[in-house]
Each structure stands twice: as structure tokens, then as C-alpha cells.
N, C-alpha and C positions, 0 to 999 in steps of 0.2 A: 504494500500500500504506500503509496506518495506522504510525503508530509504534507503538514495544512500551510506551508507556503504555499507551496505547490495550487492546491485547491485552492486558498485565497485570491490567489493573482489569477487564477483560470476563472475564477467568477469571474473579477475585476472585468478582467480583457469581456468576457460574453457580455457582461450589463453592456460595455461602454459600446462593442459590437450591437445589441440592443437597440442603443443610441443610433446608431447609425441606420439599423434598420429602419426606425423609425422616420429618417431621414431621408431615406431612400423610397420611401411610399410617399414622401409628401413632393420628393421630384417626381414621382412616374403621375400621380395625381397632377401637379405642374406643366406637363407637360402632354399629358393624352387627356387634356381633360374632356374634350369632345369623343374621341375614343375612348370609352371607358374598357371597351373589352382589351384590344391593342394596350393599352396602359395595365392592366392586372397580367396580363402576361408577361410583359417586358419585368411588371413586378415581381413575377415568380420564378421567371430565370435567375434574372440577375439576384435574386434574393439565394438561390441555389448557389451561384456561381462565389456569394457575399459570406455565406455559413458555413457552408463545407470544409471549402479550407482551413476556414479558421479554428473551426473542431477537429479537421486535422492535424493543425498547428498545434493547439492549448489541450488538449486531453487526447492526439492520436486514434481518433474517432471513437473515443468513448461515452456512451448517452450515458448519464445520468439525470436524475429527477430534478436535482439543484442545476444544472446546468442548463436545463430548459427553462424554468423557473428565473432563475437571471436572465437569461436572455429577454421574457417577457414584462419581468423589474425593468429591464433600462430602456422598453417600446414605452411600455405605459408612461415612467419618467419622461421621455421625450414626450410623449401626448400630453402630459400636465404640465410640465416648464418650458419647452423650446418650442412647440407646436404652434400656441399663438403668435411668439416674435417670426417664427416663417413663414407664416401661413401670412401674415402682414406684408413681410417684406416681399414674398411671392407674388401676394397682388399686387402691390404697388408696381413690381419690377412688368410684371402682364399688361397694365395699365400705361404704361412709357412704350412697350413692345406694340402694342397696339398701334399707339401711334403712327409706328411707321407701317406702311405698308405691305400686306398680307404674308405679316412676320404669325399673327393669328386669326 
């Protein structure tokens, strides 16, 4: 069995992975937002291509319960702290793009 560095810093890394996840559904929503079906795909690849490794990397592709768990710790974290400051700065930034010419 690993020590609880080990498992510490492997949550650590999944929450902040989490984070990201979280990050990454609010670009695929950003960006297919007319497409929804196109945009949950493109979310579920790249969200494959975002996880795996990294459960690769930090536990060698071992599932555990806590490891899922963090991982859904640090989506939900993003949906309650960073969710609104992007979801802001996303429209604004939609709102300038507009502007120009059938950028949407």
C-alpha cells in the first residue's frame, strides 16, 4: 500500500483536474452553444482524452471511491466559485465577438 503522501497529493492533483473539468464544459458550452449535441460530444472526448491520462499518471489506473469523489469535489467547486466569474467573462467576451462579423 502507498503512503498517505502518496494518496494526498493524488486527490490534490484529481480535485484540481476537477477544476479543470469543470472548465472545460463551460468552453464546449462556449463555444457549440447553438450545437448542443456537437458541443457534448466534443465534451466527452476531450473529457476522455483530459482523465485518463491523468489517472494514469497519479494512481497508474487505479479506480478508487475517493478518487472519483475528488474528482467531483473540485466540478462542483468550480460550479460554486469560478463558474459565475466565467460564465460573465464568457458572455461579455460572445458579446465583442458578435460584433464582428459572422465570428457567431
Amino acid at each position: 500500500m502507498a503512503g498517505i503522501e502518496w494518496q494526498v497529493s493524488t486527490l490534490v492533483f484529481l480535485f484540481l483536474t476537477g477544476l479543470g473539468w469543470g472548465l472545460l464544459y463551460d468552453g464546449c458550452w462556449f463555444f457549440f452553444a447553438r450545437r448542443r449535441q456537437v458541443g457534448d460530444f466534443f465534451f466527452w472526448v476531450l473529457s476522455v482524452f483530459l482523465i485518463i491520462p491523468v489517472l494514469l499518471l497519479t494512481t497508474g489506473g487505479e479506480l478508487r471511491v475517493s478518487f472519483g469523489i475528488s474528482l467531483l469535489v473540485g466540478v462542483a467547486c468550480y460550479r460554486r466559485v469560478f463558474h459565475p466569474t466565467i460564465s460573465l467573462y464568457l458572455k461579455m467576451l460572445k458579446r465583442k465577438l458578435r460584433r464582428r462579423r459572422g465570428f457567431f
